[in-house]
C-alpha positions as CSV (number, residue, x, y, z in Angstrom):
1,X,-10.4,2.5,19.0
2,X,-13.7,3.8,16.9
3,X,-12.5,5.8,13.5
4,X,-14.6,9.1,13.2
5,X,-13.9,9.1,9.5
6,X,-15.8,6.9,6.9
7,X,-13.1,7.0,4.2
8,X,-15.1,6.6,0.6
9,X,-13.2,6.7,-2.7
10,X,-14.2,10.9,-2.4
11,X,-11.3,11.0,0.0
12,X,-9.0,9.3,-2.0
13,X,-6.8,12.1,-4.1
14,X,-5.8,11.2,-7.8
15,X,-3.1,11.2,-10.2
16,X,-2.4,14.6,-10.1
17,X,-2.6,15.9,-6.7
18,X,0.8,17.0,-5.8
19,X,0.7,15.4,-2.3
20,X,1.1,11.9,-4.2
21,X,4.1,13.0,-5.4
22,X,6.0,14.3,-2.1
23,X,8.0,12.6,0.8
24,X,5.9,12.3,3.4
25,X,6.9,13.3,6.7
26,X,8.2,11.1,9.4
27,X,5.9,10.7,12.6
28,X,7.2,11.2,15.8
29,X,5.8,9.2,18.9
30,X,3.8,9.2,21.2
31,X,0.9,9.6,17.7
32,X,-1.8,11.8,18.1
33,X,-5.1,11.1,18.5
34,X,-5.9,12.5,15.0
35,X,-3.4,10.0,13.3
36,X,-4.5,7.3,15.3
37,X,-7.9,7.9,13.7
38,X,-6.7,8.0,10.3
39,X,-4.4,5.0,11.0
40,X,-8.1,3.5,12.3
41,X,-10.2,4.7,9.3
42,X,-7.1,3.5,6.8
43,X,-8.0,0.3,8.0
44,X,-11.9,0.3,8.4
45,X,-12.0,1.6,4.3
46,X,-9.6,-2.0,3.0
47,X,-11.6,-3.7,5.2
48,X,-14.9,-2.1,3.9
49,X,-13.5,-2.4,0.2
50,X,-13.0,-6.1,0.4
51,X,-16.6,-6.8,1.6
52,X,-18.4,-6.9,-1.7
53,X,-21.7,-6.1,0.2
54,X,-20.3,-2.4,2.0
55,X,-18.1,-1.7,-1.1
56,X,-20.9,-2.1,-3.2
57,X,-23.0,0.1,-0.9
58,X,-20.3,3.0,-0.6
59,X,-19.4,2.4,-4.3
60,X,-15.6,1.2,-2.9
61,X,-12.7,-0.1,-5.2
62,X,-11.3,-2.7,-3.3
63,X,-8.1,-2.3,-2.0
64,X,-5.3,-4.1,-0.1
65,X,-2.9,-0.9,1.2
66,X,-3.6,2.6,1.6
67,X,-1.5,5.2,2.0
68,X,-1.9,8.1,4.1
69,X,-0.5,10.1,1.2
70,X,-3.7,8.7,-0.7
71,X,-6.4,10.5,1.5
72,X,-4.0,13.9,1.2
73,X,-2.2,13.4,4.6
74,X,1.6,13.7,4.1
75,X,2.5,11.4,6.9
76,X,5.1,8.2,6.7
77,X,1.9,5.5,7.5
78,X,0.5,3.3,5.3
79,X,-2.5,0.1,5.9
80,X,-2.2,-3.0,4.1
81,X,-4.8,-5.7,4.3
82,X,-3.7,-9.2,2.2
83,X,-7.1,-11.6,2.8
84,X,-6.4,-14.7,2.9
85,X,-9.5,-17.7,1.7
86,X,-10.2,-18.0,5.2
87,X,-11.1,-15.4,7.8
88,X,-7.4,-15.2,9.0
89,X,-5.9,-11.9,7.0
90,X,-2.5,-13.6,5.4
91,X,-1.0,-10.0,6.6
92,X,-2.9,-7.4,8.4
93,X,-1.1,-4.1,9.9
94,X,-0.8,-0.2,10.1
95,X,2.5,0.5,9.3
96,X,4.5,3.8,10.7
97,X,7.7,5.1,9.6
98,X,8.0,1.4,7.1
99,X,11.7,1.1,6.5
100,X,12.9,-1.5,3.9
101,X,16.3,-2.9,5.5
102,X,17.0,-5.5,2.9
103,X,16.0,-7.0,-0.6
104,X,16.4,-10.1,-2.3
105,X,18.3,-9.9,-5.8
106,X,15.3,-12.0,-7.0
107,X,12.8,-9.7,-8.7
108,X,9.5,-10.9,-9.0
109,X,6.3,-9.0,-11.2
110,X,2.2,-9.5,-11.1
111,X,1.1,-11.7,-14.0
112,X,-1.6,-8.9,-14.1
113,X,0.1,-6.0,-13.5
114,X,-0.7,-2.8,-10.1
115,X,-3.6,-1.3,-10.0
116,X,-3.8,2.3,-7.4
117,X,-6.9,3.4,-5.5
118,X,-5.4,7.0,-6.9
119,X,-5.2,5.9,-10.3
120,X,-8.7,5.6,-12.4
121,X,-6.9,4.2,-15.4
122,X,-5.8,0.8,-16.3
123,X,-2.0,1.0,-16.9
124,X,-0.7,-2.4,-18.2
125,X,2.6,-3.3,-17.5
126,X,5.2,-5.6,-15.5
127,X,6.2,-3.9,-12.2
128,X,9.5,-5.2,-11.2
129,X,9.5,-5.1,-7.4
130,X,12.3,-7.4,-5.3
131,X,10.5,-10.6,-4.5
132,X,11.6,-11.0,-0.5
133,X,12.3,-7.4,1.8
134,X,13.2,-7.1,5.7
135,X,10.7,-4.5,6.6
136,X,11.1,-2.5,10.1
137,X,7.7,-0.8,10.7
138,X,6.4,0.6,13.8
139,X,2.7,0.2,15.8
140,X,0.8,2.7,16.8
141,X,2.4,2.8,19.9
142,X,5.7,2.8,18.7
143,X,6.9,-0.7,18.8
144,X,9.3,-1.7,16.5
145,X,8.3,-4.7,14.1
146,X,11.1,-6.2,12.0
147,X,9.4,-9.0,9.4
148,X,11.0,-11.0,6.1
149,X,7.9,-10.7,3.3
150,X,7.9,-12.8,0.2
151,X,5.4,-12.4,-3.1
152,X,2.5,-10.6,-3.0
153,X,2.5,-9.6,0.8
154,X,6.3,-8.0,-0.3
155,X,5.2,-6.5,-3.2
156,X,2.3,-4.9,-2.1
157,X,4.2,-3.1,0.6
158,X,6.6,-2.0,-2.1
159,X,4.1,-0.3,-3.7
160,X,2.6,1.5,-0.3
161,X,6.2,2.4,0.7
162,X,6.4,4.3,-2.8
163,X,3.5,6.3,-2.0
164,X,5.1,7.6,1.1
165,X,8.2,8.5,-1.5
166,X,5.9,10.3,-4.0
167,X,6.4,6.9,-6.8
168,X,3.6,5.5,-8.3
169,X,3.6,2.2,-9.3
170,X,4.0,2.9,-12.9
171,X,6.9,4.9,-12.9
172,X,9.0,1.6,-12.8
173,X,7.1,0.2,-16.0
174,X,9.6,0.0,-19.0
175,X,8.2,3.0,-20.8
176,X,9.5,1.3,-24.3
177,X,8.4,-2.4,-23.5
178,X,5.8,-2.6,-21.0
179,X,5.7,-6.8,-20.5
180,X,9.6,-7.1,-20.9
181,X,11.2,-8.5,-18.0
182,X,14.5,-10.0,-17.0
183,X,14.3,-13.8,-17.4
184,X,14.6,-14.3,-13.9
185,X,11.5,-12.1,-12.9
186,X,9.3,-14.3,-11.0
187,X,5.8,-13.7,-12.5
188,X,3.0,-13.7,-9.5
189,X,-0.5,-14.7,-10.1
């Protein structure tokens, strides 16, 4: 399918914008053709943003999810692009109406913290996010996907599943101790 939308980082609302901070809506099926070409463009921009040459040319942050909260578009549909060393994406999907069915007890944290494509300023800080989740997700043409996720592929979709509940990443900071975690947190990275 061909995306008719170039997103750039000028798409991409900030801190701020009250969309970020709303439930997005649920998508019913059969999708559109307009939210099949936003789930398409979702894509094309990680994919862009993790190509230094085309990043560099747009002037792209790189990015491994986007939300279609993110590019003002209160729908329950998110991207998420993990690269991997070689040319194999470690995970690679456009999720619709993601659903977390389980967690682990385990909590694990990035060594260097989240960073947002919607947030221009560094906030340092632990993130607790559950270190495995059972995520049910659904294609664009409605097929259901039900897949365990572990470390970095988990928490990042933790993160783009807050953005479709109007949570930013740093809302789960400890306002008081930024780097304090339970001893158990597994530190990633």
């Amino acid at each position: 399918m061909e995306a008719f939308i170039l997103i750039t980082m000028d798409n991409i609302i900030r801190e701020g914008n009250p969309t970020l901070r709303a439930r997005a809506k649920t998508i019913t099926f059969p999708m559109n053709k307009e939210q099949k070409e936003l789930a398409s463009s979702m894509m094309e921009f990680l994919e862009n943003s993790q190509d230094p040459e085309i990043a560099k040319k747009y002037k792209l942050r790189a990015g491994v999810g986007l939300a279609a909260p993110q590019v003002d578009v209160s729908l329950r549909m998110t991207a998420v692009l993990v690269p991997n060393e070689n040319d194999e994406p470690i995970f690679k999907n456009v999720l619709v109406n993601p659903t977390i069915l389980s967690e682990s007890v385990q909590m694990a944290a990035l060594s260097e913290g989240e960073g947002c494509l919607s947030v221009d300023r560094e906030v340092s800080g632990y993130v607790p996010r559950h270190d495995r989740i059972t995520l049910r997700w659904y294609d664009l043409e409605g097929n259901k996907h039900i897949e365990k996720l572990r470390d970095y592929v988990a928490i990042v979709c933790q993160h783009e599943i807050d953005h479709l509940n109007g949570i930013l990443f740093y809302d789960h900071i400890n306002k008081e101790n930024p780097f304090e975690t339970d001893p158990s947190t597994i530190l990633i990275g």
